[in-house]
Each structure stands twice: as C-alpha cells, then as structure tokens.
N, C-alpha and C positions, 0 to 999 in steps of 0.2 A: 524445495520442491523435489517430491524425487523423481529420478530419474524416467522410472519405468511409464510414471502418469503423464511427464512431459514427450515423451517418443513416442506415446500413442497419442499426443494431440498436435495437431499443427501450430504453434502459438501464433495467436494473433498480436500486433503491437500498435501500438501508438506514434504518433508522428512527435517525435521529442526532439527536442534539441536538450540533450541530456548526458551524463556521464553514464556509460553501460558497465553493469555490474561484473567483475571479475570474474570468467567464465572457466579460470585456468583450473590445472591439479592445486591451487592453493586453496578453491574454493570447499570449505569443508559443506556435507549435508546439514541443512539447520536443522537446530533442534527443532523447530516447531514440527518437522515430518517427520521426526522419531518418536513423537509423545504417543502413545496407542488412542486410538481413533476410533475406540467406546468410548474415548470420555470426554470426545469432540459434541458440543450442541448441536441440535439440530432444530431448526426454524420449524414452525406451528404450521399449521397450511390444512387447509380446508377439503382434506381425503383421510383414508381412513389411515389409522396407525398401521395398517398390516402391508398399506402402500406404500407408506414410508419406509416403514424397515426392508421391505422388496427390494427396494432402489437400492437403500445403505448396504444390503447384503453383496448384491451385483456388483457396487462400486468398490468395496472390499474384497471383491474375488480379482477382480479386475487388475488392480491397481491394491497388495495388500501393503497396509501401515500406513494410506493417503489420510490425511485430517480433516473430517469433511464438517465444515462450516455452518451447510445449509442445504438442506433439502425441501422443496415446496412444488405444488403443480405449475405447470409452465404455463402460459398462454397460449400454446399450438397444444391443440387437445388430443390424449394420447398420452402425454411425455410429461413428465417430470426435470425439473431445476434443480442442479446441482453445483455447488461450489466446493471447492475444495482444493487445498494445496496450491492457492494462486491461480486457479482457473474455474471457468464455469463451463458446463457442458448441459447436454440436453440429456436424458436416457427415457425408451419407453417406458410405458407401463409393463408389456410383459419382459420387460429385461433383457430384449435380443437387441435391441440397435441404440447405439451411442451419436450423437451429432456434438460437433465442434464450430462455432460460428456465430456471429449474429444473428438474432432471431429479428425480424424488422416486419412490421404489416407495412405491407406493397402500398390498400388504398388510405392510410393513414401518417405514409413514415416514419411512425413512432418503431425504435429501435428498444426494443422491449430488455435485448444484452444489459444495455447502455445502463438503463431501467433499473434492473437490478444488481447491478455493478453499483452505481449510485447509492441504490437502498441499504446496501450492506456494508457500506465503504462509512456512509454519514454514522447507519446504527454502532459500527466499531471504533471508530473516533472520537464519539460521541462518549464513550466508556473511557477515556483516555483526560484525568485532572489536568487542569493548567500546571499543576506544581512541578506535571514533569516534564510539560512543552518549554523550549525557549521562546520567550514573545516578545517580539516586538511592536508595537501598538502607539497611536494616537490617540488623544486626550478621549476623543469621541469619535471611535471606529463607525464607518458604516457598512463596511464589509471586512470578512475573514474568509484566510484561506490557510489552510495547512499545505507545508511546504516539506516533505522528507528528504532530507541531506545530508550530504556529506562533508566533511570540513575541507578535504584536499580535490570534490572535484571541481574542474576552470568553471564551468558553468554555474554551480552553487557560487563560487568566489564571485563570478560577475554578475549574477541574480543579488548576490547580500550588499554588494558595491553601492545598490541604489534602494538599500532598506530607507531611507532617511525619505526618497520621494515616493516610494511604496507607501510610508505614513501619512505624506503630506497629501498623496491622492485617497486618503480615506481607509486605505487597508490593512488592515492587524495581518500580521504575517506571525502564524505558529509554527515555530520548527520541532521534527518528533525526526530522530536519530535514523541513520540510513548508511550504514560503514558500509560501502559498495565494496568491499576486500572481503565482506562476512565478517565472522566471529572467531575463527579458529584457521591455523592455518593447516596445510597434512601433517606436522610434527605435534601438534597439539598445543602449541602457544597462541598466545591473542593475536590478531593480527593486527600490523603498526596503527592503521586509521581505528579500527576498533578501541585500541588502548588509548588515543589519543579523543578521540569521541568522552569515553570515560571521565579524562582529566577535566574536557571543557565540562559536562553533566556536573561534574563531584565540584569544581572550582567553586569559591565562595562569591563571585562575581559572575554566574555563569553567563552572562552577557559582552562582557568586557572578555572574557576568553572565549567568548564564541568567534567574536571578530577580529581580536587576536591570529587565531587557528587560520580565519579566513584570508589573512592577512600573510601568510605564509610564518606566522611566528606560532611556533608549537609551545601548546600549554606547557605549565608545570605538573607532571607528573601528579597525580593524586587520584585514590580510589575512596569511596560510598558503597553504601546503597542505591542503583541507579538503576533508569530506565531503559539503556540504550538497544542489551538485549533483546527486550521482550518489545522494542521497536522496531527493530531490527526481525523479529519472525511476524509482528502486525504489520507489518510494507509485503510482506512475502506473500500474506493469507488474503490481500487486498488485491495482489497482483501489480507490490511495484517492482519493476526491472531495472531503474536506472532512476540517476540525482541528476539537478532536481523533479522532484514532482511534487505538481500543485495543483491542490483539491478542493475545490469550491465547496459552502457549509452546506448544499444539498448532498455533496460524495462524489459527483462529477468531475473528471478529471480533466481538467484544463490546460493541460500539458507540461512543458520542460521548462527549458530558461525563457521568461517575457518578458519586456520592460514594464513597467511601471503603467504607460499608456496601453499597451497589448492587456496586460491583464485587469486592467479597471474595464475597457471596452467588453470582455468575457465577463466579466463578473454584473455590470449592467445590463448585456445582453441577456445573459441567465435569469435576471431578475423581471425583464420584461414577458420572458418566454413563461415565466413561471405563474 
C-alpha cells in the first residue's frame, strides 16, 4: 500500500488475535502498488462513465500510482465507492471531499463498509483455483472458509494445531499464502518466510510440508511456478494486515486465531443471518 494513501487515511482495524505484518525498513513497497493503475478494473455501477472516470481522476491526483480495484455509487447519495490499495473510502461526486469510515444506516444497522468489503473480497477469491489453495477438507464439507497465512506466525501454528477438529466440525479450511515479512527485503533478496512459503507451495507433498513448516521443521528448499506472490499482493488489495485471517465464502471476515468451536458458531451464525 503506499505510503502516501495510507497517511491520508486513518486505517481502521479489526479486532484479531493475529500475527501483525512487518512494519520495519525490511518491509519492501509491494508490487501490487507499483503496477500503473490504468490497467487497474474498475467495477460497472449504474452512473454514467464520465462519473466514474471523475472519481478515478481525483483519486489519482490525490494519491498518484494507488491501484484502484473498484469504483461504484455508494449508498449515501452524492458520493461514490472506492477501493483501492487495501482500503475503501467514500469520495464526492464533485470531487472536493473524501470520507474514511464506515458507512452504517442508523434505522437499519446495516453496515454498508462491511457490505462491500464482503462483496469484493468473495468476487476475488472466488477468481483464485484450488490448485493453488492448500486445502484441507472433510469427506463432505459443510462450510468453507479461506484462511491467509503464514508458516512462522504462533497464531497460524496454533490455528493449524486443530485442522483435524476444524474437519471434524464440518469445515474445509483453504489456505492462500500471506509471508507477513512481504516479498523482498531493502537489499533486494527474498525474505526468509517468503522463501520458505515457496518451498512448502513448490513441495511435491505440499500438505505434508505445510505442517511440517508449522511444526517449526523448515521445508526443503525448492522453487516452481507458484502462487504465493500474487497472494501475497491479493491479501494486500483485500485489506489483510496480519495472519491468520479467516474469511467466510460470502467475504466476510471473521477474524484472527478461533478454535474450531468459535469458528463453526460464526460460520452458522452467518448462515442464519443470511
């Protein structure tokens, strides 16, 4: 994310019990915020094309080189929805005032952020094959959640400690890469959990060396063709900050480390609410 888009917004967080992403000088800029951001999509929405491109213009003057995701009319009338760069923001229509926050109707409660946090989160995962998830699954899931992680942090190790009762309570748990170190260090080498991410991906068992890894026993060295990268900048575009996080198959983010019991109770609550 970079920097500039982050210091003009207040970030808001989540209540995680989670491993927080390396915020030092090792943290290199990800690529995803250097790719130029004409050739970022931008979401359909029912205004006219000259309103959209307003917004995209403003939000590039603003914040230039941000990767903006999605643009569409918001539900407070006036303003426009925009995502980009791991955050969502409000911007007018005539392009003078920016809002940062949840958008919530007062006589309804419905948190409309929440809303399309969700909506963007499922349509981008939803883009993501199993072939590059690690999964672990029972004979006949009745619920799934994606799980983004890391191999070295305590919380992913004691979230993966109880994959066997996570199956046994019904839940396929998908893991998609999340090297809380990033990708590059300041000298330009990989960094160690990055490299080590790799080896379990590329492993010809990548199961058996996922748990391994979690298990404090580091893979064997070996590189692919692999995912973890371009996981590693979809967690970023999503707005995750820290391992675990776990996303319910509407997009909903259901938080950090849960047991087994905590997260079957959110995932049947979700299902009732829905």
């Amino acid at each position: 994310m970079l920097k500039k888009f982050s210091l003009a917004l207040v970030a808001g967080s989540i209540a995680l019990a989670a491993c927080a992403a390396d915020n030092g000088s090792g943290q290199a800029v990800p690529a995803a915020a250097a790719k130029a951001a004409s050739a970022a999509p931008i979401a359909s929405a029912t205004a006219t094309d000259a309103g959209i491109e307003k917004i995209r213009q403003v939000a590039l003057k603003f914040a230039p080189g941000i990767v903006i995701d999605s643009i569409r009319p918001a539900p407070l009338p006036g303003y426009y929805e925009l995502i980009a760069s791991g955050q969502l923001v409000y911007i007018s229509a005539d392009g003078h005032y920016m809002m940062h926050g949840n958008l919530v109707d007062l006589r309804t409660r419905q948190d409309y952020s929440d809303d399309a946090w969700a909506s963007f989160r499922k349509a981008e995962l939803d883009k993501v094959p199993e072939s590059q998830r690690i999964v672990f699954a029972p004979a006949n899931p009745k619920y799934k959640v994606t799980v983004f992680t890391d191999v070295n942090c305590a919380y992913c190790r004691a979230l993966h400690q109880q994959i066997d009762a996570f199956n046994k309570a019904g839940i396929e748990v998908d893991y998609l890469a999340w090297p809380r170190e990033g990708l590059v260090t300041t000298s330009g080498s990989a960094t160690p959990t990055y490299s080590e991410m790799v080896s379990v991906w590329c492993a010809a068992d990548r199961k058996a060396a996922f748990t391994a890894a979690k298990q404090n026993r580091e893979p064997k060295p070996a590189t692919c063709s692999n995912p973890v990268k371009d996981q590693f900048e979809l967690g970023e575009r999503l707005g995750i900050t820290g391992t675990p996080t776990v996303i319910a198959p509407d997009g909903a983010m259901l938080g950090g480390y849960v047991t087994p019991q905590q997260l079957l109770k959110l995932l049947q609550d979700g299902q009732k609410g829905g």
